[in-house]
C-alpha positions as CSV (number, residue, x, y, z in Angstrom):
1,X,-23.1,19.5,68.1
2,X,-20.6,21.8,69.7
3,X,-19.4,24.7,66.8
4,X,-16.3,25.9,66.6
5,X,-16.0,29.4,66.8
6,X,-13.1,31.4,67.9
7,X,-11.5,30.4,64.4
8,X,-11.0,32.2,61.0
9,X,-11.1,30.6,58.0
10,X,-9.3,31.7,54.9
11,X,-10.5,30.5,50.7
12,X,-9.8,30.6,47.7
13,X,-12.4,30.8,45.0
14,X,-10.3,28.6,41.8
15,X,-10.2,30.0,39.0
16,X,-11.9,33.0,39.7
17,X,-8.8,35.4,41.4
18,X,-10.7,35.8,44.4
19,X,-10.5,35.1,47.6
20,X,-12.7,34.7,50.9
21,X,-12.6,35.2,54.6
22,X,-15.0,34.0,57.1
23,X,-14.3,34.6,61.3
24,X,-16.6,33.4,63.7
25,X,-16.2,34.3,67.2
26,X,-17.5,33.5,70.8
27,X,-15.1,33.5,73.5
28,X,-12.9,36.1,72.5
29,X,-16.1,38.5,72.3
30,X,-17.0,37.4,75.7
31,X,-13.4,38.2,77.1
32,X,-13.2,41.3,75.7
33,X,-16.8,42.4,76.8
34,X,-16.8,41.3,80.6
35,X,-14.2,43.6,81.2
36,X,-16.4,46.0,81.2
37,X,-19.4,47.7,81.4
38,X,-20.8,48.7,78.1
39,X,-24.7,48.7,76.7
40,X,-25.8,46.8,74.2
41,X,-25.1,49.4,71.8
42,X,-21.8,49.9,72.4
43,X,-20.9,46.3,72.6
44,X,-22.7,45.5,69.5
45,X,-20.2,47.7,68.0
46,X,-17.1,46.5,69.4
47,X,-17.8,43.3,68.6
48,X,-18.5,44.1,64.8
49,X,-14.8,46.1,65.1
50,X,-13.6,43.3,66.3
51,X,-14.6,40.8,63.8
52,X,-14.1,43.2,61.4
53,X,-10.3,43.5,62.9
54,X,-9.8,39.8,62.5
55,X,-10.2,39.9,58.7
56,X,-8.4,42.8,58.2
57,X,-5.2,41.3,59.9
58,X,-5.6,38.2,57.8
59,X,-5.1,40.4,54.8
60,X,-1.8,41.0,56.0
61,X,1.1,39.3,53.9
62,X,3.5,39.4,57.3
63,X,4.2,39.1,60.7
64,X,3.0,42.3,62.9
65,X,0.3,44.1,64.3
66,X,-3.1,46.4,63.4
67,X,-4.7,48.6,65.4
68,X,-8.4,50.0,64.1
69,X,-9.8,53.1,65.6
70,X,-13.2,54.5,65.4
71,X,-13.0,58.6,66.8
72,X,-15.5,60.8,66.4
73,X,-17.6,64.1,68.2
74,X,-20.5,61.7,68.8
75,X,-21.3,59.8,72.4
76,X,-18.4,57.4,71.5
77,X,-15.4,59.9,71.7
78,X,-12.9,56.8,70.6
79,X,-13.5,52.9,70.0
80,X,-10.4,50.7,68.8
81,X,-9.5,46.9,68.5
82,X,-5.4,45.8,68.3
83,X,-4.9,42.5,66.8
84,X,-1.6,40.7,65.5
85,X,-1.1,37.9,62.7
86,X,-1.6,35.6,65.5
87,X,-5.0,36.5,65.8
88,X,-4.7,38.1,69.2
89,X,-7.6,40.6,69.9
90,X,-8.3,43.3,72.5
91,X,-10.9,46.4,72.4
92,X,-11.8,49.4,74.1
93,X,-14.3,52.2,74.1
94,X,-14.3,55.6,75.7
95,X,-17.3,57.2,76.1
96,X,-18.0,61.0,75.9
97,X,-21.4,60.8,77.6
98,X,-24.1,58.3,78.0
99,X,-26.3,57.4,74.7
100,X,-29.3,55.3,73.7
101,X,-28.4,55.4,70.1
102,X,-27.8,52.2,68.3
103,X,-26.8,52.8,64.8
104,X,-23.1,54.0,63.9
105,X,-23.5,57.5,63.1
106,X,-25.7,58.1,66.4
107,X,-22.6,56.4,68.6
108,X,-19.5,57.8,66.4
109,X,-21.6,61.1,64.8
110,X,-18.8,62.8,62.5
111,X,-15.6,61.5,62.5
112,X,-13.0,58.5,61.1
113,X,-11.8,55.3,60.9
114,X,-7.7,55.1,61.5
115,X,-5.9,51.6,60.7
116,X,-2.6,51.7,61.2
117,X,-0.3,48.8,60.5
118,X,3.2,47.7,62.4
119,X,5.0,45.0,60.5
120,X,7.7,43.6,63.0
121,X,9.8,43.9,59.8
122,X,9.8,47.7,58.3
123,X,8.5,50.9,58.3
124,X,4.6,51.5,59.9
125,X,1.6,53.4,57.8
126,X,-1.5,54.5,58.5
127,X,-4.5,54.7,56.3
128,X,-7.7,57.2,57.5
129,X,-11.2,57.5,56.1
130,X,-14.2,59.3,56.8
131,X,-17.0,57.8,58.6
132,X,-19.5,58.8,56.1
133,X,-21.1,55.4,55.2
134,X,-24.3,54.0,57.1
135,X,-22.3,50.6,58.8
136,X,-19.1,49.8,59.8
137,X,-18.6,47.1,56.9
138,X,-19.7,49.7,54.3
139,X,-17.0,51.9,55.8
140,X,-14.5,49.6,55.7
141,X,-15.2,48.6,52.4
142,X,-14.7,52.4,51.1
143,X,-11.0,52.2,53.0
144,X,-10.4,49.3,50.5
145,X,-11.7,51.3,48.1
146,X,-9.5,54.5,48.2
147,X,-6.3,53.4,50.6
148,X,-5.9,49.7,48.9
149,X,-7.8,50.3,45.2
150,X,-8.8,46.8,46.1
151,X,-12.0,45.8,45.3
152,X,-13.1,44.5,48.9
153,X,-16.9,43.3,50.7
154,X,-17.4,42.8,54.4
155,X,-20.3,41.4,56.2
156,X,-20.0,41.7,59.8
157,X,-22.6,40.5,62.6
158,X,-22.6,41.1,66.7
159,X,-25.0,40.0,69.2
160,X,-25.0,40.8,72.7
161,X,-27.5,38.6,73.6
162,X,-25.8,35.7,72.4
163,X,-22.6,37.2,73.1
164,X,-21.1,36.5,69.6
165,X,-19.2,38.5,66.4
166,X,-18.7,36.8,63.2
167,X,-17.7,38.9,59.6
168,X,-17.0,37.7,56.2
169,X,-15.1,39.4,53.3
170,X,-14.8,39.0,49.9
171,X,-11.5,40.4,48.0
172,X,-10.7,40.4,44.4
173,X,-7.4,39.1,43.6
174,X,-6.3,42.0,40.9
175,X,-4.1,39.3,39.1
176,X,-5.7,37.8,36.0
177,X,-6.1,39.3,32.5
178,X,-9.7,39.3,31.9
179,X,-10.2,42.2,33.7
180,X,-14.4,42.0,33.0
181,X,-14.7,38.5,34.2
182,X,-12.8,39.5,37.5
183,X,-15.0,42.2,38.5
184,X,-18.1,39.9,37.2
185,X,-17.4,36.8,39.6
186,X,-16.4,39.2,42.3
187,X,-19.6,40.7,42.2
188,X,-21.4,36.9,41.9
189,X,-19.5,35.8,44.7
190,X,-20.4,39.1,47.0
191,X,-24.3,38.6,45.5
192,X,-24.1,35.3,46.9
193,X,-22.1,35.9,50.6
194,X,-24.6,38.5,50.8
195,X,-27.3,36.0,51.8
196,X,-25.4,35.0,55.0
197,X,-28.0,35.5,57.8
198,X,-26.9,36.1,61.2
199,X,-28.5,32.5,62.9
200,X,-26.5,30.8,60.0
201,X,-22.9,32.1,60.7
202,X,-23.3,31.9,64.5
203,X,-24.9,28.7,64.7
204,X,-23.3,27.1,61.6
205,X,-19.5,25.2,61.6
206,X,-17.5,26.9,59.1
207,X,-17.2,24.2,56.6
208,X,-21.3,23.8,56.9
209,X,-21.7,27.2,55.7
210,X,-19.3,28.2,53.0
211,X,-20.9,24.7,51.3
212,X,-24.0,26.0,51.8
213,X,-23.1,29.5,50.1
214,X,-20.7,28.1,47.8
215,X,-21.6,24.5,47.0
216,X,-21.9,25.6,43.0
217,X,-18.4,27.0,43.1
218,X,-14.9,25.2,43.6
219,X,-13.4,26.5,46.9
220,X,-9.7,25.7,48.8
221,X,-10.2,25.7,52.2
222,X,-6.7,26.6,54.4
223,X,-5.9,25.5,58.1
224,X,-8.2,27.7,60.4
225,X,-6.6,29.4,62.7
226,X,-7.7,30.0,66.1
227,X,-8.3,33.9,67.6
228,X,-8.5,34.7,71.5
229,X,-8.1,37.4,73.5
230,X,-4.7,38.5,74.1
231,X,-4.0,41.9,75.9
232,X,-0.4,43.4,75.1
233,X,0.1,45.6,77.7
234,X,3.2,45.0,80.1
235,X,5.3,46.3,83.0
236,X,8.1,46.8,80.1
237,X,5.5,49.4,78.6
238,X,4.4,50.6,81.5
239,X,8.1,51.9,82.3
240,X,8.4,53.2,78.6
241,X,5.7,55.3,79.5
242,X,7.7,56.5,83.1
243,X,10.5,57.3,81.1
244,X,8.7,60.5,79.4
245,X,7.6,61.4,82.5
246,X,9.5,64.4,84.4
247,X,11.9,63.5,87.3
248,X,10.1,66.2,89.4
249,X,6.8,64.9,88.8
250,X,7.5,61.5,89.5
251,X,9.1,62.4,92.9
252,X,5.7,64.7,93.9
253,X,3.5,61.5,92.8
254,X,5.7,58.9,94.7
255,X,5.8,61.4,97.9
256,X,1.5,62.0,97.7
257,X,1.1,58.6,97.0
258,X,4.0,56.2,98.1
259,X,4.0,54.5,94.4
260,X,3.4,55.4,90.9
261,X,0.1,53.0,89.7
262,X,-0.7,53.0,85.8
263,X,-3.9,50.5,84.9
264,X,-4.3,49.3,81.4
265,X,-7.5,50.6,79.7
266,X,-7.7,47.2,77.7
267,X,-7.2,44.8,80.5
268,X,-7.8,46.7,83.8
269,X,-5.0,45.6,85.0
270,X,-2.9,48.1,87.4
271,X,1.0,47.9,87.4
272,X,2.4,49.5,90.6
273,X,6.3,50.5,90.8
274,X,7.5,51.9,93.7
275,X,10.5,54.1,94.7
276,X,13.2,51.7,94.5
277,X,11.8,50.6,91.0
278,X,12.1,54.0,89.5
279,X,15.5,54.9,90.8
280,X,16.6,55.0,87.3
281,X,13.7,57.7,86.3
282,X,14.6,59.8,89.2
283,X,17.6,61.3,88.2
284,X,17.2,65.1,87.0
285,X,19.9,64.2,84.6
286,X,18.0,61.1,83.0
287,X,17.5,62.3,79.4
């Protein structure tokens, strides 16, 4: 039986004002990684970021776009995943210095988690937290904690052997009067969610396992919708970025080097523009 993966899946828990997530992801972990060269470790990581990215954007209420960053003084200087309400994905980490560590504070060391949201429509804002929990999930769940005031569980799982990432989140829905019998079925539900081992949600179709968690409970499945990889980057941008660049400069670069070459980070792709192209940035009087 082929599985589908590359899809999240959003609940609802009836009468209980909770609600559930579960992403499960193969493809777009595979397109993310081969792009580059990263151990075990590191990709392990990324692809729990990236899952864990997935859910987060399918908390938002509208159109836009996320970004998650991990930045620390550790081996991993900075690690971030963008993702939009389409469920487009990329990820990238920089790395300080070479490392055989493996757990979060050994890659990250001190430092924080940054999410910072774009709605097409409105103003941006930015939430940070310290990195002071054991795992990712646990760290994303004390964001929820003190940015949101949401009660909120993750689960996230990454395997580069298999070359998958899958996460699940629980969130209660603060919108009922029983306040007690909110916080109790919330924590039945996470009690539950947190049996979820990691050969179950990779080898599992969605609907398979949420019966097999939840078969006692009364769940409303929603449309899946499908993730991939999606890198954002553009020659539009890429001139954005020209523009803040001085006149003189540009002239020195285009002399020494005939062109002025910027590569993406993300994608590894390389934009080239050359004199005639940046005619307009050339001007000493262009700001």
């Amino acid at each position: 039986m082929t599985i589908k993966n590359d899809v999240l899946n959003r609940y609802l828990f009836d009468d209980m004002h909770v609600r559930g997530e579960l992403v499960q992801l193969k493809q777009t972990y595979q397109d993310i990684m081969n792009l580059h060269d990263y151990s075990p470790a590191v990709s392990q990581l990324l692809g729990e970021l990236v899952a864990a990215t997935c859910l987060l954007t399918a908390t938002l209420k509208f159109e836009g776009e996320i970004a998650v960053q991990l930045q620390g003084d550790g081996p991993i200087g900075y690690l971030a995943v963008n993702g939009n309400h389409k469920q487009e994905m990329r990820g990238i980490v920089r790395m300080s210095e070479e490392t055989e560590a493996t757990t979060l504070k050994g890659l990250i060391g001190k430092g924080n988690m940054v999410i910072t949201i774009r709605p097409d429509q409105g103003e941006p804002y930015q939430g940070v937290v310290a990195l002071e929990k054991d795992t990712l999930a646990d760290c994303l769940a004390h964001y929820f904690e003190v940015s949101e005031q949401i009660p909120t569980k993750i689960w996230l799982f990454s395997d580069n052997d298999k070359q998958q990432a899958a996460g699940s989140l629980v969130q209660l829905l603060p919108d009922g009067d029983d306040k007690d019998k909110q916080q109790l079925d919330f924590e039945h539900l996470c009690q539950i969610t947190n049996t979820i081992k990691s050969d179950e949600i990779f080898n599992l179709e969605a609907e398979t396992l949420l019966y097999r968690l939840y078969h006692q409970e009364t769940v409303q499945l929603f449309d899946p919708q499908p993730v991939c990889y999606q890198c954002s980057c553009s020659e539009e941008k890429c001139l954005t970025a020209i523009a803040q660049i001085e006149p003189s400069e540009l002239k020195s670069i285009i002399k020494e080097q005939g062109k002025v070459s910027m590569t993406c980070d993300y994608c590894m792709t390389t934009y080239d523009f050359d004199e005639l192209k940046l005619q307009p940035f050339l001007s000493e009087t262009k700001h």
